[in-house]
C-alpha positions, 0 to 999 in steps of 0.5 A: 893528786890530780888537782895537784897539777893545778898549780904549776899550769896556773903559774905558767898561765898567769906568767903568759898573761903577764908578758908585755904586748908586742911592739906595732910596726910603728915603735922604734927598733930601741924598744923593740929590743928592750921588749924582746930582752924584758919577756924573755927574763919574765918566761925563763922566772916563769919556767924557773917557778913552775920547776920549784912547784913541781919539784915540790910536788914530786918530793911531796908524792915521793914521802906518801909513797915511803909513808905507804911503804912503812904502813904495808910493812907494819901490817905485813908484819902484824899479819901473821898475829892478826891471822891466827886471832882471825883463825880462831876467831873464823874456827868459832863461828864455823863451829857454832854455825854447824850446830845451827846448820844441823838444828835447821836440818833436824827442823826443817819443817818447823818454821819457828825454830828455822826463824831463831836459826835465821836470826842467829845465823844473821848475827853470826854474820855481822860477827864475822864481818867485824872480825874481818873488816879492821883487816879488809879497810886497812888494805883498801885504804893502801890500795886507795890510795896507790891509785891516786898517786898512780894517777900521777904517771898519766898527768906528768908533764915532764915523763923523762925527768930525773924527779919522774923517773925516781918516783916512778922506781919508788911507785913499782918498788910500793906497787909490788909490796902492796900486791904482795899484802893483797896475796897474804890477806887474801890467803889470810881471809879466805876462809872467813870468805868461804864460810861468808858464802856458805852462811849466806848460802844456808840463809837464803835457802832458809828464807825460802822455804819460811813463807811456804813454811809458815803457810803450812804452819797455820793451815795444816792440822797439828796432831791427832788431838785424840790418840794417845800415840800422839800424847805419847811422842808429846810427852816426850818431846816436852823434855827438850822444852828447857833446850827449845826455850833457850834457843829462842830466848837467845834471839827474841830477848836482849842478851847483855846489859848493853842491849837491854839499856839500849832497849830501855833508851829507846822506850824512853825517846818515844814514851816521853815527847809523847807524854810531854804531849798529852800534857800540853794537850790536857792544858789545852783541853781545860779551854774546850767546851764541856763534852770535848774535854770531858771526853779527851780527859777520859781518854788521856786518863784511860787508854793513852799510857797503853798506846804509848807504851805499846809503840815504845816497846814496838819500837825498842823491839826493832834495834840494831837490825835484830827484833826481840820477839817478846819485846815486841808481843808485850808491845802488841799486848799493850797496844791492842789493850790501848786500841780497844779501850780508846776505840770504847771512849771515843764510843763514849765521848760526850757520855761520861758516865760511860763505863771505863771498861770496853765491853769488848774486853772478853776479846783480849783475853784470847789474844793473850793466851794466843800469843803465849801458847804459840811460843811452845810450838813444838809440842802442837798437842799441848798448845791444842789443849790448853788452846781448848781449855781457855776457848771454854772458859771464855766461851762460858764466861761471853754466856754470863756476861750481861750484854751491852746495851749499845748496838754496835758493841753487843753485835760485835761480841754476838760475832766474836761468840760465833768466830768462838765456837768456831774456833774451838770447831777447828781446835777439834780437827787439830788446827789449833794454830789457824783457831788463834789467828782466826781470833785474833784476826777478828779481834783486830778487824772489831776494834777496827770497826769501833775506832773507825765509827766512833772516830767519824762521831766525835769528828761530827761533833767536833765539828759543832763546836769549831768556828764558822766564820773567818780565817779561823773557821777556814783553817779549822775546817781544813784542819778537820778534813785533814786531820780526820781521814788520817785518823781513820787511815792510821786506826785502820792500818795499826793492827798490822803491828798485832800480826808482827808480834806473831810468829811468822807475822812478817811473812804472814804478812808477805804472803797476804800482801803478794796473794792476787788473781788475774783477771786476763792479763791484769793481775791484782794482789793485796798490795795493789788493793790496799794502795788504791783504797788509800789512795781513793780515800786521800782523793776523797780527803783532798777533795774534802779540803779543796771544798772546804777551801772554796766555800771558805773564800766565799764566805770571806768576801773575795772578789771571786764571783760566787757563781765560779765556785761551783765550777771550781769546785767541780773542776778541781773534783773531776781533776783530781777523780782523773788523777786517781783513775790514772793512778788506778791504771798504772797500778794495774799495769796498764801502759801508755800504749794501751790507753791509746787504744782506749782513747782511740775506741773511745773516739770512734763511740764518741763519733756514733753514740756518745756525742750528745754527752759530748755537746752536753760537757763542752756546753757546759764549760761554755755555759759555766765560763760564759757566765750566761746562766748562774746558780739562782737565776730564773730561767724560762726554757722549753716552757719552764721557769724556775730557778737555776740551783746548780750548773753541772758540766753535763746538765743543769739543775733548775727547781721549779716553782712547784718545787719540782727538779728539772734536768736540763742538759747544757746543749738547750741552753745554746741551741735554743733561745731562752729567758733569763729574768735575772741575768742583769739583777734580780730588780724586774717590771710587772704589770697589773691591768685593769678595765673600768666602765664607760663614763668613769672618771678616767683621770681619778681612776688612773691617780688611783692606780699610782697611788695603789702602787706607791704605798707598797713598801715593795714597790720602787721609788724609781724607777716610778710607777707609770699607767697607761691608758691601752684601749677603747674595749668592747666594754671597757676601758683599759688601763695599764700599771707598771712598776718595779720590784728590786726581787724577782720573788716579790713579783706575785705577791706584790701584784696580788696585794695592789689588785686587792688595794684597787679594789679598795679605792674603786670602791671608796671612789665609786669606780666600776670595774667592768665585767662582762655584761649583755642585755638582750632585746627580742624585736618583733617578729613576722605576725602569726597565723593564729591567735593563740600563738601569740602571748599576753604582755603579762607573758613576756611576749608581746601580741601581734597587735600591740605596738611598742613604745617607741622611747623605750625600745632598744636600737635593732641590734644593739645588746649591751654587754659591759666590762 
């Protein structure tokens, strides 16, 4: 109503801004007053106009408030009938909630019935509300709107006006009516409010007490399984069974044909997209390599219509608020058949001669009798022994099955006979219950483990056949990274729906998800741990995906140095390892503040003992961003050479040439001088030296050397080979050959191959390579004192008296030795 107002405070500002300007001081007096006359006329049509919209207003305001008027007198004239049907209809529910509230009391200590007296104390509630509700929304509409009329008092411009003060009298006349419906109906309601608080009252009491119930439910023993005094109170109490089987069929199935054609609706809308979906995947399928699509065949024949069946009735089982109990264990009996059997063929997948029956189907049977004994929970004794019976028969029937001959399925049911006897151990000391959770629990963690191993083989094998190259191959390794993890996610988590079908599943499941322990003042609970798994395996999965990415650019040729892709690659990690620890900490409680006394502790270590690791990590952003060493390089640093093959933010990797790793932290790279052979190219110079002797042919034996150069297939065109001659030796004459190679690689072998062609075309040439080489002369000696220390010259040594030849004796200190 307020923005009612709106259109006469337009009209007076559009009449303002219309007015016709002031004359200057210039104008002459004539039009001054022909002005004056014209915006008087236009202000009094202005205000003249705002009238007529604001009467029209108020005559408007006026009839809302008769029509207010009208409406309360029909409803305080249908009050009193709508009050008696209420009444009934109040005394009803109140009658019926008494039995409930007197069942509650009488098994207060069984959480089963407690839950159906829960669940039909719920529904009595919305019962009520849809009696009381036409009554409560009728009045909150009159009162609604009076209130925005009422606004209109505050906002009126003209208080004093005769229309004002006329819909003033009419709003008090409406304001005392509708209190006065206010006090009826809520004289009215007051009973269906007070029976509103004691059902919420008794329910939240009944809440309470179920998670301590249900706990004690399943831990506690359930009778002396022994006594015959036990027997006997059991026989007696299986009287009652046809009043304890109708008070929980009245909540845990639907009740009218209305609710049953919603539920059969709803299995419906999921079963059918999924099935179109199959279909449209086994068209596709028939495109597939051969072990792809025999094996998804084998699985949209074999298990995919008990998975689809499953989720339908699980989800036709939650309707309206209510969940239909043994709608929803016939879902978990078809889901848990669906899981075990396509946890068998993603096992087989790629074998089709594979039996279509899990080896694991001895584990379904417990299942089943499990879920139907726990609905006679009142006769704990019967459900003891026939729970005993069947862990008998199955038991004897595990010992004359043949074994499986696959590893992973024969010690899954060596474990399921040892929880077996186990099992039937705890049946013997009374905790029947606790037995058939135990199998059960088992049953879902086996085929858990199946699913999951068999999932990450088939994506293996997948993988094999998904394209490698181009934008296909991109997209279809990040499809696989992605599409993986969540498989595995999703089969892991699925035996949740096992355990809702269960009596006191949902609050088993509460009070598995808030147990925790405290280590000093972190607490943990399951919640918490099973959020960071997540979370930790979509880090990984991320991760996964943003290397896959990276390499993918690599391979498609983007201007993107290769070298950078490691780094990226190890950035993106670290960023999104850092993430999660963060996630970590926030989960465990841990506040801003006290990472700041971390950081602060940390900073001091870094101070004294940590910045090696420091000078390390910076060195290596320096390094990895500087570009002055990348994976592949050669290197020579500290007396090694190899080959760069990965530059990490601490350390780098270098493979030698005896195939040795070598660590290298990033700070030597910095801090000392080292060679990097291939920083410009991988294209080097070698050298090959070579002496020849004196009196060779210096200028054949350099042509030699070119032309050994020039005929390998390796050796550079240009830059061209050159040789030098380096040095008058001792005996030799030195020569030197250099050329160029385009590969760093082929440095040694290519010096090892033109050594081997000089020394061919020496020798065709008749060059001599010089090799050291001395010929000693013995000169004479001081003459000896007697004759017989001299020796013959047929002894090698000369007599004192004999002379040498003069032309044949060497210079007196001249040895030859020749290179």
């Amino acid at each position: 109503m307020r923005r009612s107002l709106l259109v006469p405070c337009l009209l007076l500002f559009f009449s303002a801004v219309a007015r016709p300007g002031l004359a200057t001081a210039a104008d002459a007096a004539p039009a001054v007053s022909v002005a004056n006359s014209a915006a008087a006329a236009s202000e009094q049509a202005s205000v003249e106009t705002v009238q007529s919209v604001w009467d029209s207003l108020m005559q408007g305001n006026l009839q809302d408030l008769a029509d207010i008027r009208a409406k309360a007198d029909d409803l305080l004239a249908r009050l009193p009938g709508l009050g008696a049907a209420l009444n009934k209809s109040v005394n009803d529910i109140d009658e019926e909630f008494r039995k409930l509230a007197a069942i509650a009391q009488v098994s207060r200590s069984m959480p089963a019935e407690l839950t159906v007296v829960t669940e039909r104390t719920r529904r009595l509630l919305e019962r009520l509300d849809s009696q009381t509700a036409p009554l409560e929304d009728a009045l909150a509409a009159l009162t609604g709107r009076l209130d925005e009329l009422t606004a209109l008092e505050v906002d009126a411009t003209d208080p004093a006006g005769a229309a004002m003060q006329r819909f003033r009298a009419d709003l008090d006349a409406t304001r005392r009516k509708i209190t006065q419906l206010q006090t009826t109906v809520a004289r009215s309601l007051a009973p269906a409010r007070s029976l509103r608080a004691d059902m919420e009252a008794q329910q939240e009491r009944m809440q309470k007490a179920m998670p301590t119930l249900w706990r004690d439910y399943y831990l506690s023993a359930a009778g002396k399984l022994f006594d015959p005094a036990s027997w006997s109170a059991e026989l007696t109490r299986l009287q009652t069974i046809d009043e304890v089987l109708s008070l929980r069929l009245s909540t845990e199935i639907p009740q009218t044909w209305q609710e049953w054609l919603f539920v059969l609706v709803r299995v419906i809308v999921v079963m059918a997209p999924l099935a179109v979906l199959l279909y449209l995947s086994r068209r596709a399928a028939a495109r597939a390599p051969d072990p792809i699509r025999d094996g998804w065949l084998r699985i949209v024949r074999n298990s995919a219509f008990w998975l689809i069946l499953g989720l339908g009735l699980h989800y036709a089982a939650w309707s309206n608020g209510k969940m239909y109990q043994i709608v929803a264990s016939f879902g978990t009996m078809s889901l848990c058949w669906g899981q075990m059997t396509l946890a068998w063929d993603l096992h087989a997948f790629g074998h089709p001669d594979q039996s279509r029956l899990s080896p694991l189907w001895p584990m379904f049977l417990p299942m089943l009798v499990g879920m139907v004994l726990l609905y006679f929970d009142p006769f704990p004794l019967f459900l003891a022994a026939a729970w005993l019976t069947a862990q008998a028969f199955i038991l004897r029937r595990l010992h004359t099955l043949p074994k499986p001959e696959e590893g992973l399925p024969r010690l899954l049911l060596q474990g399921f006979t040892v929880v077996g006897w186990l099992s039937l151990l705890l049946t013997l000391f009374g905790f029947a219950r606790l037995s058939i959770l135990l199998c059960m629990l088992y049953t879902a963690l086996a085929v858990c483990v199946q699913q999951d191993v068999a999932l990450v083989r088939v994506g293996n094998m997948v993988d094999q056949y998904l394209p490698k190259e181009g934008g296909r191959g991109i997209a279809a390794g990040l499809l696989l990274a992605l599409v993986l993890p969540a498989a595995l996610l999703v089969a892991t988590l699925a035996p949740t729906l096992w355990i809702l079908a269960y009596p006191g599943g949902a609050y088993l499941l509460q009070h598995v998800a808030s147990m925790g322990f405290n280590v000093g003042a972190v607490s943990f609970n399951a919640i918490q741990v099973v959020s960071i798994f997540i979370a930790f395996y979509l880090t990984r999965s991320l991760i996964t995906v943003g290397r896959t990415f990276l390499d993918g650019i690599r391979r498609q040729g983007v201007q993107l140095d290769s070298t950078l892709v490691g780094p990226f690659q190890t950035a993106y990690t670290y960023f999104l390892w850092a993430l999660f620890a963060l996630y970590v900490l926030s989960s465990l409680g841990f506040s801003l503040t006290s990472l700041t006394v971390v950081a602060g502790g940390l900073s001091v270590g870094v101070g004294f003992g940590m910045q090696n690791i420091v000078q390390n990590f910076i060195s290596g952003l320096m390094v990895i961003f500087g570009q002055i060493i990348r994976e592949g390089d050669v290197v020579e640093v500290s007396n090694i050479t190899g080959t760069v093959r990965r530059v990490n933010i601490r350390s780098t990797q270098v493979e030698t040439f005896d195939n040795a790793t070598v660590f290298i932290p990033n700070s030597q790279f910095l801090s000392n001088t080292f060679t990097n052979w291939t920083h410009n190219g991988r294209m080097v110079r070698r050298e090959v030296a070579v002496g020849v002797a004196y009196g060779s042919d210096m200028a054949l034996a350099m042509k030699l050397l070119t032309q050994a150069a020039l005929e390998h297939p390796k050796v550079l065109r240009y830059p061209e080979p050159l040789v030098f001659f380096t040095d008058f030796a001792a005996s030799s004459l030195n020569l030197l050959l250099r050329y160029w190679v385009a590969n760093i690689d082929h440095g040694m072998t290519t010096m090892t191959d033109i050594r081997l062609r000089i020394n061919e075309l020496y020798a065709e040439h008749d060059i001599e390579i010089s090799f050291p080489q001395l010929d000693v002369h013995i000169r004479d000696q001081a003459a000896p004192t007697e004759e017989g220390n001299g020796a013959s010259a047929d002894g090698g040594l000369q007599h004192p008296t004999d002379k040498p030849d003069a032309n044949n004796a060497p210079s007196p200190a001249q040895p030859t030795a020749r290179l």
